[in-house]
N, C-alpha and C positions, 0 to 999 in steps of 0.2 A: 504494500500500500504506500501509497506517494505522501510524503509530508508537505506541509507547506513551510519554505521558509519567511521569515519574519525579518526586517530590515528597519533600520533604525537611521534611514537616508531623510534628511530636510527635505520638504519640499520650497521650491520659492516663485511666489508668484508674481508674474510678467505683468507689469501696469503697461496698460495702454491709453495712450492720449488722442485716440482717434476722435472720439466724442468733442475733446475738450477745440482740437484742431477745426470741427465742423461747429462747435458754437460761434467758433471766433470767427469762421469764414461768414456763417450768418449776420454776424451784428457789422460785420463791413456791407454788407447788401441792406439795412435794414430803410426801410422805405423808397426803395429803387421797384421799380418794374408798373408803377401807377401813376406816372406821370400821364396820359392820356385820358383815365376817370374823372367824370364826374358826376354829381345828383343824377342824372339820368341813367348811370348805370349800372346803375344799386338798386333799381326799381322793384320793386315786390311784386309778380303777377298774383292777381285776383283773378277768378271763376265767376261770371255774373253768368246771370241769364238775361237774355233780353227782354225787354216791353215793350209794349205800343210807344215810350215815349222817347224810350232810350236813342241818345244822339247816336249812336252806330249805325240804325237803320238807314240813314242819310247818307253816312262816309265809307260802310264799309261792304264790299260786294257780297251778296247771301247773306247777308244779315236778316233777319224774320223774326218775329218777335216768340217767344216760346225758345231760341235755342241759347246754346250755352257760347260765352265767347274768353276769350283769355286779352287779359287787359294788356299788357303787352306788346302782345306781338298781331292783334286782332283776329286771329284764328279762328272762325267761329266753327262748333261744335253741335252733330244731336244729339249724342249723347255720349256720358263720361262714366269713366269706373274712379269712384272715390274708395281712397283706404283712408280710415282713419287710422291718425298714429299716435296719438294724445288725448286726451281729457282731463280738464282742470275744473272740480266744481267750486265756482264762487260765489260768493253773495254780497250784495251791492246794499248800502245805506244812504238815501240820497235827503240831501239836505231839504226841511220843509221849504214849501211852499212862501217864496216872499224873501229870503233870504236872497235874492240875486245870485245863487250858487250854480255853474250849470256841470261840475262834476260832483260823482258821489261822495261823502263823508266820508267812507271807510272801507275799503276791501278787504275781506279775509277768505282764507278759503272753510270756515269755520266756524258756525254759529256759535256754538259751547267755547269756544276758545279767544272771544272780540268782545269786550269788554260793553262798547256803545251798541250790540246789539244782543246782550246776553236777554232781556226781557220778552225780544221776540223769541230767540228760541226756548225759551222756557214756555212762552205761550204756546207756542209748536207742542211743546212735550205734554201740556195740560189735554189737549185737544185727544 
């Protein structure tokens, strides 16, 4: 039967500076390659659908009201495959009436947990 022998050799291990070589090459390029952007091309496309009143129907060709169009690029569309990929529930407290307020008081994603709308959720809970 075969033994195993046992050795009592250091190991020593090889630092590498590759990582540190490619941070540095980064921070010499840092804000290079955008000089040509601007607001317009950061745009965010929307999905709408069209209406009778929607200005598309005017400028852009096949447009009909019922289909769908991409804000963008005006691509209009009959129909789309939506995946959602998120859900966030939140709940909105909007300042009375008269206060000239026209956004809400307080967002939380959590009734139990919002201090200025803990009474409605409690009323929720009575219910």
């Amino acid at each position: 039967m075969a033994t195993k022998k046992t050795t009592t050799e250091v190991a020593v291990a090889e630092t590498n500076t590759a990582l540190a070589v490619m941070a540095a090459d980064f921070a010499a390029d840092a804000g290079l390659g955008m000089e040509g952007a601007d607001k317009s091309s950061f745009a965010i496309p929307f999905l709408s659908i069209l209406q009778g009143l929607s200005p598309q129907l005017e400028t852009v060709d096949g447009a009909k009201p019922g289909l769908f169009i991409n804000s963008i690029t005006n691509e209009v569309f009959k129909e789309v495959l939506v995946i959602p990929c998120a859900f966030q529930r939140r709940f909105l407290r909007w300042a009375p009436r008269g206060l000239n307020q026209s956004d809400p008081e307080c967002l939380q994603p959590r009734l139990d947990k919002l201090p200025c709308c803990r009474h409605t959720y409690e009323m929720h809970l009575a219910r």
